[in-house]
VMD Tcl script that draws the C-alpha trace (Angstrom):
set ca {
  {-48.37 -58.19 -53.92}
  {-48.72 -59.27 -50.32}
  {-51.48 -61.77 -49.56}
  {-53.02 -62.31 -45.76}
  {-54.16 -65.00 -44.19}
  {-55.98 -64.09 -40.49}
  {-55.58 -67.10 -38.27}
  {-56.31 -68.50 -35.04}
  {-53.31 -68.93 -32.26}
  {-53.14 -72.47 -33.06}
  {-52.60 -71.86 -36.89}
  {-50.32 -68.68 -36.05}
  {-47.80 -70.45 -33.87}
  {-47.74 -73.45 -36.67}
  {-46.50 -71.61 -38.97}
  {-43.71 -69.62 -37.06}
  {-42.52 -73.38 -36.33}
  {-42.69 -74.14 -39.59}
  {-40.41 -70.93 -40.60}
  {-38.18 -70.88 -37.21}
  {-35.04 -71.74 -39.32}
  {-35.26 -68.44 -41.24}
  {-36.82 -66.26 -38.36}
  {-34.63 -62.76 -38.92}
  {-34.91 -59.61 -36.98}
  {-38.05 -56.89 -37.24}
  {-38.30 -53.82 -36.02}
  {-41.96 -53.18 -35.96}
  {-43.57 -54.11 -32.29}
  {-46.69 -55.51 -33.91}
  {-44.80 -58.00 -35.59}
  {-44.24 -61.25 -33.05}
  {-42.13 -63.23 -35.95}
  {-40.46 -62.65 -39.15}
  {-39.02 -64.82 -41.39}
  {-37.06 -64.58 -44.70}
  {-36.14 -67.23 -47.54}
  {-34.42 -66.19 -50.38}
  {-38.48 -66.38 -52.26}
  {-40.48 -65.27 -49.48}
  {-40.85 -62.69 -46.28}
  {-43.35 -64.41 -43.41}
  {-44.68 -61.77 -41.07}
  {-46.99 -62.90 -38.06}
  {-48.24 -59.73 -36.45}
  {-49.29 -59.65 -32.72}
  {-52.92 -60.33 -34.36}
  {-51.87 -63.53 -35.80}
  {-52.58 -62.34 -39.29}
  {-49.99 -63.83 -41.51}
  {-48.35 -62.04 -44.31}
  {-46.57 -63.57 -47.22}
  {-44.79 -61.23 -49.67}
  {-41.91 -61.71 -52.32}
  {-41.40 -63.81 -55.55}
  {-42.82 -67.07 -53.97}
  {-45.46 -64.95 -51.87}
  {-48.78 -66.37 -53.69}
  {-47.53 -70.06 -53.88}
  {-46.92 -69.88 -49.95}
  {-50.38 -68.46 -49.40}
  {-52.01 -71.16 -51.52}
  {-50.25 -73.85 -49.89}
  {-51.02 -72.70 -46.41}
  {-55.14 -72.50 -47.35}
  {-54.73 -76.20 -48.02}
  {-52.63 -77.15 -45.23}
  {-54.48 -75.42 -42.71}
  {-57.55 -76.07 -44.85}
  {-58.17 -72.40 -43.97}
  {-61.90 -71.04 -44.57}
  {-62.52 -67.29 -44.17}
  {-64.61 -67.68 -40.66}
  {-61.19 -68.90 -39.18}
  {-60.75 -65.34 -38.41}
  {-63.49 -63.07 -40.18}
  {-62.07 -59.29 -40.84}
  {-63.41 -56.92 -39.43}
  {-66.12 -55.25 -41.48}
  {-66.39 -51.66 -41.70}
  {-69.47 -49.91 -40.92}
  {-70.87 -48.01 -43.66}
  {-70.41 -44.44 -42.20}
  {-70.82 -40.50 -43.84}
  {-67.36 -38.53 -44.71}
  {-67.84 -36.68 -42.71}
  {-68.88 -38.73 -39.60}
  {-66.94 -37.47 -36.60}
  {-66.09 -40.81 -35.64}
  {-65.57 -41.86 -39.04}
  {-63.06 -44.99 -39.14}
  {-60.04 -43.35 -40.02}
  {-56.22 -42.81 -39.68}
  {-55.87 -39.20 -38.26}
  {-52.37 -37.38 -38.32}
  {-51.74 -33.79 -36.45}
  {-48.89 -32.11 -34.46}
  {-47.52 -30.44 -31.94}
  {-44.86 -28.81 -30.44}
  {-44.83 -26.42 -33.56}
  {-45.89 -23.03 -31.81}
  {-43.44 -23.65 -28.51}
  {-39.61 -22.23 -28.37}
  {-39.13 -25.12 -25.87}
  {-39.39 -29.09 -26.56}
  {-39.56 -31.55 -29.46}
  {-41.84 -31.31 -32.06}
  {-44.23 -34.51 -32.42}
  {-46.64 -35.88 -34.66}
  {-49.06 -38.81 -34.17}
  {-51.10 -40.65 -36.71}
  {-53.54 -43.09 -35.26}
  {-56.13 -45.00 -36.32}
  {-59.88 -45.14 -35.20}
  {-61.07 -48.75 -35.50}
  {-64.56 -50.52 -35.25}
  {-63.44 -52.84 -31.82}
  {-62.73 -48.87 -30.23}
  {-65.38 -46.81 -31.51}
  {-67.96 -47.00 -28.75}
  {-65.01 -46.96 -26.30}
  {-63.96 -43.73 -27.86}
  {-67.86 -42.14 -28.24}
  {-67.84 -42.84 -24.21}
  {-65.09 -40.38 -23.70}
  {-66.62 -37.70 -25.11}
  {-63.48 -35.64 -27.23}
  {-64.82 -33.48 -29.01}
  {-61.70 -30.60 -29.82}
  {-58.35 -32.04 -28.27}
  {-57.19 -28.10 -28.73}
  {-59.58 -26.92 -25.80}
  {-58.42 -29.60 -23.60}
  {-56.32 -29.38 -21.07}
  {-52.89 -30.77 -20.14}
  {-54.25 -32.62 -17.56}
  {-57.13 -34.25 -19.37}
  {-55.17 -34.31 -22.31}
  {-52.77 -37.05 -19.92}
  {-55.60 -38.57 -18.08}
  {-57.36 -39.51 -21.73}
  {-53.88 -40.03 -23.38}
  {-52.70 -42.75 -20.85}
  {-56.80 -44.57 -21.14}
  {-55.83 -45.25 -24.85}
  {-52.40 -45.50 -25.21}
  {-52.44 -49.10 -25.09}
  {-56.07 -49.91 -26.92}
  {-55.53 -48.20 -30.20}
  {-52.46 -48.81 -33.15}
  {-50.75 -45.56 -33.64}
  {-47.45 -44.33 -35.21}
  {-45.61 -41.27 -32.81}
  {-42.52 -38.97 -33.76}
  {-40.54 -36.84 -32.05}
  {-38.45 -34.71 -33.46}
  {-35.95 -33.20 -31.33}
  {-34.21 -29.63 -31.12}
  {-30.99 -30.69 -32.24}
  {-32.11 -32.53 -35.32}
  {-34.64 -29.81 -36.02}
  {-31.66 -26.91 -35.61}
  {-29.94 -28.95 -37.91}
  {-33.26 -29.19 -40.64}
  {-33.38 -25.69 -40.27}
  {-29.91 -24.56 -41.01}
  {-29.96 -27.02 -43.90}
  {-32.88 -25.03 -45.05}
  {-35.79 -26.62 -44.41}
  {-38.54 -24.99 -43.47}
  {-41.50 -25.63 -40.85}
  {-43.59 -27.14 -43.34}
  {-41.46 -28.85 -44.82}
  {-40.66 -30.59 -41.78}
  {-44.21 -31.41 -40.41}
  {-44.88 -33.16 -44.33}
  {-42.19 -35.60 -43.80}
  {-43.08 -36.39 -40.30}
  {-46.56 -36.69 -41.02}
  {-45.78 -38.97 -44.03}
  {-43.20 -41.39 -42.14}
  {-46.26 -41.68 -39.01}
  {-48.79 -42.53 -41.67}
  {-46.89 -45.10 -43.86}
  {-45.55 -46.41 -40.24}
  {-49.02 -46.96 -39.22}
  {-49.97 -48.41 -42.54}
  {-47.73 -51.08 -42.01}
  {-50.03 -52.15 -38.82}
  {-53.09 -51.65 -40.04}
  {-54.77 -54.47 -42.51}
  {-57.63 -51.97 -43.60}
  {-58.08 -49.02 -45.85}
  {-59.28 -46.67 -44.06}
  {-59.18 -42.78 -45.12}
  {-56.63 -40.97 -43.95}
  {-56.62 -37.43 -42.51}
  {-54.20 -34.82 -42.01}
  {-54.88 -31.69 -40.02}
  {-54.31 -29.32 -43.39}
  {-51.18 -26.87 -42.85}
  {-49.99 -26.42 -46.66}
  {-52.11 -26.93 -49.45}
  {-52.29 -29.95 -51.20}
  {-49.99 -29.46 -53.88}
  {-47.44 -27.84 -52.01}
  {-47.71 -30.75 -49.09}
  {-46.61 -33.03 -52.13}
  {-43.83 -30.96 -53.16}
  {-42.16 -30.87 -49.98}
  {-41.78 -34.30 -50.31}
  {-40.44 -34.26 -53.68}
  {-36.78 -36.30 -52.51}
  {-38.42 -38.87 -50.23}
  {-38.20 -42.12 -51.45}
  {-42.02 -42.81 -50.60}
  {-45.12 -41.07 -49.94}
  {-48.32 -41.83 -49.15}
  {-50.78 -39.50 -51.15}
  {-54.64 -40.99 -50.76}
  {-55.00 -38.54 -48.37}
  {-58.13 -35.68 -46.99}
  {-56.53 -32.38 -45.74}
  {-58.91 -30.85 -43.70}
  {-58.40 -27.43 -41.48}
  {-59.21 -27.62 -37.98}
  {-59.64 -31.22 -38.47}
  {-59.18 -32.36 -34.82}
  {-62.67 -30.73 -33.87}
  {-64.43 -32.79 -37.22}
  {-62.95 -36.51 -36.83}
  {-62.32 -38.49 -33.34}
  {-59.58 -39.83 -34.98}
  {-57.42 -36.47 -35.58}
  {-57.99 -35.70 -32.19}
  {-56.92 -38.53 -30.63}
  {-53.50 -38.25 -32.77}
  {-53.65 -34.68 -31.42}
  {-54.07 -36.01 -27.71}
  {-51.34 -38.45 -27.99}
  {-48.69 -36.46 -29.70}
  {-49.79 -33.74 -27.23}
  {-49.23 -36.35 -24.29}
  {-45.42 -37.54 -25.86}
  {-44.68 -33.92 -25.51}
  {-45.87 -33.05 -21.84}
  {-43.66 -35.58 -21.22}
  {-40.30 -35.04 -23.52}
  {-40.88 -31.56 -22.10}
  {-41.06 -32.34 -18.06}
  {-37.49 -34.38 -19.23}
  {-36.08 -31.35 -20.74}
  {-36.82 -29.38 -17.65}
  {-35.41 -31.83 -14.96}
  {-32.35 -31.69 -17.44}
  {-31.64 -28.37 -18.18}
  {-32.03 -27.15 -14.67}
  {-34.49 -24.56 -15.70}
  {-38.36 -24.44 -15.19}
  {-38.93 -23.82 -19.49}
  {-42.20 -22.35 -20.27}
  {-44.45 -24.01 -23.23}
  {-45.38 -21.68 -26.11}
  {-43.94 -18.09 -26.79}
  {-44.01 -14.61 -25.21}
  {-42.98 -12.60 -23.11}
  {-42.00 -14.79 -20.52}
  {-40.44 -17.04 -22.87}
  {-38.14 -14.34 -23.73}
  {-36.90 -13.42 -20.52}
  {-36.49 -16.67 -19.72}
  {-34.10 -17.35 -22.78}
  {-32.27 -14.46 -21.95}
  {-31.68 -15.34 -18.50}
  {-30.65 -19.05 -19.92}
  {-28.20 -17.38 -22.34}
  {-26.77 -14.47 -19.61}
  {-26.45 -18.02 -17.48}
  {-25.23 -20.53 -19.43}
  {-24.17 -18.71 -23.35}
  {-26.59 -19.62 -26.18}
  {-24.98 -22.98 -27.10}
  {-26.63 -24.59 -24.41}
  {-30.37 -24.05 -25.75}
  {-29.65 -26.39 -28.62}
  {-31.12 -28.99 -26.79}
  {-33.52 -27.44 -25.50}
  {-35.18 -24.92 -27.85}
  {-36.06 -23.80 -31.58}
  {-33.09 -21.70 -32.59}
  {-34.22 -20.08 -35.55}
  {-37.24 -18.74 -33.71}
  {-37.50 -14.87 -33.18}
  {-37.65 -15.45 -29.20}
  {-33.87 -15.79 -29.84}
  {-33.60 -12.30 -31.05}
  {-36.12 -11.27 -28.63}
  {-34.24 -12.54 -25.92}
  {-30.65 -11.12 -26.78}
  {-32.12 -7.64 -27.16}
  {-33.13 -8.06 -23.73}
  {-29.33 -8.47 -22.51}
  {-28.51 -4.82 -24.08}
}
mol new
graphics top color blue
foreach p $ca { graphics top sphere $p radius 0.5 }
foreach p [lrange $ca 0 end-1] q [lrange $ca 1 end] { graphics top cylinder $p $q radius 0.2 }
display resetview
């Protein structure tokens, strides 16, 4: 069981002296210090909440409520508003994805979480459906709340997809385990409960099942279709992971020499033909979705 303690920066930076001589590595940027005994894991996160977890992890938390002779108004949590389900800007963790529908570029998913301290600041931008935005709003929003709101972002690249797919994974498949890492990532930064919500692509049951061989999953979740135009909070993990592409993709095009094209078609094809006639086929493993039929569209093209 882990057990919290939400502190003030006085309190916070006592007990990371009090720890120093076990401080060990973390990997998660919310966390300023991390310590670990051979009874007991201290995390202070960036919001000096204190986390104590492991064998000695209740005796620690005791001890530091005397010491500190800590009272809850030291730093109240936050309360959450009492709000409908389905509330547009209903508190929540939202998950969606992108990249799924385009030959070209990485696919990404983004779960992020809508919080009390950001909800008017979100209700002032207006989203509505991140889908009928467009690139350049979806970058002039994505880069106003980039740095206000705790989210978890994946990218998936071509070659490690290429390599999924071969292996035999399918699309799904994919987009279930990316969705669950991003959520229990963001879990890990968010004290709360909040209800989670995943832009449904698979039912239920069969979202589950393609995570059958992970070694964790995260299952209190709402599946909901066409979910970023009914919570804030899908569509602003739409806008980001939308935003993480635009840019992975304006990389791939300064790299590859070429000026790629997002989505499918037409164009698309020719395009991939020309690449291939230019450079062989190898060379759009970095670049592209090879088990997409714009591949066999584009080599009929060369006959």
């Amino acid at each position: 069981m882990n057990y919290v303690l939400n502190l003030t920066d006085e309190f916070a930076k006592r007990v990371i002296i009090f720890y120093r001589d076990y401080q060990a590595d973390s990997k998660n940027e919310s966390v300023v210090f991390f310590a670990k005994t051979d009874y007991v894991a201290v995390t202070v996160y960036s919001t000096n909440k204190v986390m104590f977890q492991g064998e000695d992890a209740e005796d620690e938390y005791k001890m530091w409520k005397v010491m500190l002779d800590y009272k809850e108004d030291i730093a109240p949590k936050k309360k959450i508003v009492k709000q409908k389900d389905t509330d547009y800007y209903l508190l929540s963790i939202g998950s969606d994805e992108v990249g799924t529908g385009d030959f070209f570029g990485p696919i990404t998913v983004c779960a992020a979480y809508l919080d009390k301290d950001n909800l008017e600041y979100i209700k002032g931008l207006k989203i509505d459906d991140s889908k009928k935005l467009s690139d350049e709003k979806i970058i002039n929003i994505a880069e106003r709340i980039k740095d206000r709101l705790v989210f978890s972002l994946l990218s998936l690249h071509n070659e490690k997809f290429n390599e999924l797919t071969r292996r035999g994974y399918n699309m799904n498949k994919i987009k279930a385990i990316l969705h669950n890492k991003a959520i229990l990532n963001l879990q890990m930064k968010v004290f709360e409960n909040p209800p989670v919500i995943v832009d449904q692509f698979a039912e239920e049951g069969l979202y589950f099942r393609y995570l059958s061989n992970e070694n964790k999953v995260y299952r209190d979740i709402r599946f909901t279709t066409k979910a970023e135009s009914k919570y804030a909070s899908v569509a602003i993990a739409s806008i980001i992971a939308r935003y993480a592409f635009l840019k992975h993709f304006d990389i791939l095009v300064s790299e590859s020499g070429y000026p790629l094209k997002k989505g499918a078609g037409s164009q698309v094809d020719e395009l991939t033909s020309q690449i291939i006639e230019e450079k062989g086929e190898n060379f759009l493993e970095k670049y592209a979705k090879m088990n997409f039929r714009t591949l066999t569209k584009a080599k009929e093209l060369l006959k």
